[in-house]
Structures are given as C-alpha cells and as structure tokens.
C-alpha positions as CSV (number, residue, x, y, z in Angstrom):
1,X,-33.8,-3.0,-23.8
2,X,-35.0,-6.1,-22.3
3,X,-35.9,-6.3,-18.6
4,X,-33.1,-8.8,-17.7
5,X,-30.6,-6.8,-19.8
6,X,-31.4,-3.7,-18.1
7,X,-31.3,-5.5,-14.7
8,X,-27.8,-6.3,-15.8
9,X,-26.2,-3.0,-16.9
10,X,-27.9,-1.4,-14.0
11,X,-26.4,-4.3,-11.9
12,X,-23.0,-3.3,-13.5
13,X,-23.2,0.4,-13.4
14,X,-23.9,0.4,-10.1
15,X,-21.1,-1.5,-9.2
16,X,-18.9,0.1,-11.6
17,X,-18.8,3.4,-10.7
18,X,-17.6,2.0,-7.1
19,X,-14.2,0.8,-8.5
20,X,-13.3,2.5,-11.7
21,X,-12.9,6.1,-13.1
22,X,-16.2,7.0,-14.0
23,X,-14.8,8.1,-17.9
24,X,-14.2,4.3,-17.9
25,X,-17.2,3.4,-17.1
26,X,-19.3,5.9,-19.1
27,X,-17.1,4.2,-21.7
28,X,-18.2,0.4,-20.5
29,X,-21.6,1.7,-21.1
30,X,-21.6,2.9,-23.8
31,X,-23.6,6.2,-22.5
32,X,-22.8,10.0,-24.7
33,X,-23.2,11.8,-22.3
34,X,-21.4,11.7,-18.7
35,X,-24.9,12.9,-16.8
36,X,-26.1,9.6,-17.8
37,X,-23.0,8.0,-15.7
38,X,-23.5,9.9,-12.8
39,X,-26.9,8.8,-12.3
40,X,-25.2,5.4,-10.7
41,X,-22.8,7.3,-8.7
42,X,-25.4,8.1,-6.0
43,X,-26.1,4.5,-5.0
44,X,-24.1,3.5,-1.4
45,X,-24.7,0.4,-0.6
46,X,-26.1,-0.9,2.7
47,X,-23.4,-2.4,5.3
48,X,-24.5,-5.8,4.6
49,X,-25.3,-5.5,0.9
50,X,-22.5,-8.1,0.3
51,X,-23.6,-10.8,2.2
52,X,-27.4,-10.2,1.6
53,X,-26.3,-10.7,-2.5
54,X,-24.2,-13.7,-1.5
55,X,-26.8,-15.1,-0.4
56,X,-29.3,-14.4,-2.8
57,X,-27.0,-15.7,-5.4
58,X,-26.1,-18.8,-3.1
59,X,-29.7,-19.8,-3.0
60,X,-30.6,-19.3,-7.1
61,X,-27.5,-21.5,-7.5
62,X,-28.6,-24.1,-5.1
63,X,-25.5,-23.9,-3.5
64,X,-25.0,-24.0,0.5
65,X,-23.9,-21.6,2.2
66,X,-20.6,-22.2,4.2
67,X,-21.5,-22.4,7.6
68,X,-19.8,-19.2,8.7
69,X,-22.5,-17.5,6.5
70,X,-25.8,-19.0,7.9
71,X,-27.8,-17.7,10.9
C-alpha cells in the first residue's frame, strides 16, 4: 500500500475503533482476521489530541484559527 494510503487507514482505524463495534470496523477494513483490528484498539489518545489535529489541519488548509483556538 502506498505511504499516504496507509497513513489514511491507520488514520481511520485508529479512530474507528474509538466509536464503533470493532466487528464493524474489522469489516470497514477489510482485515480477515480480528487480531489485525485489535492492533488499533490500544491507541488512547493524548488530552489535547483534538485540538493539536485541529490545528495541524487548520494550518495545511491555510485557514485561521478562530481566535478561541490560538495561544
């Protein structure tokens, strides 16, 4: 798989796992085997992880950040 394409499903498998049933999202993935699921299902993300990837995304975009946001 491509690097960027990998980045992605990782992307989504990580996040996946945090909001649906982990049958649907072995199914999303298109994995055989459940093991290869649970291998996202150890990730917890950092208090701020939100924020830090709002900005990250906010700055690729070249979009501002609404002022609440900035420090």
């Amino acid at each position: 798989m491509p690097e960027e394409r990998l980045d992605l499903h990782h992307g989504f498998g990580t996040l996946a796992v945090q909001v649906f049933p982990l049958s649907d999202v072995k199914a999303y993935m298109g994995h055989a085997d459940i093991a290869t699921t649970m291998i996202y299902v150890d990730h917890v993300p950092q208090a701020d992880a939100a924020e830090k990837l709002s900005t990250a995304l906010s700055e690729v975009a070249g979009v501002a950040e609404p002022a609440a946001h900035r420090r």
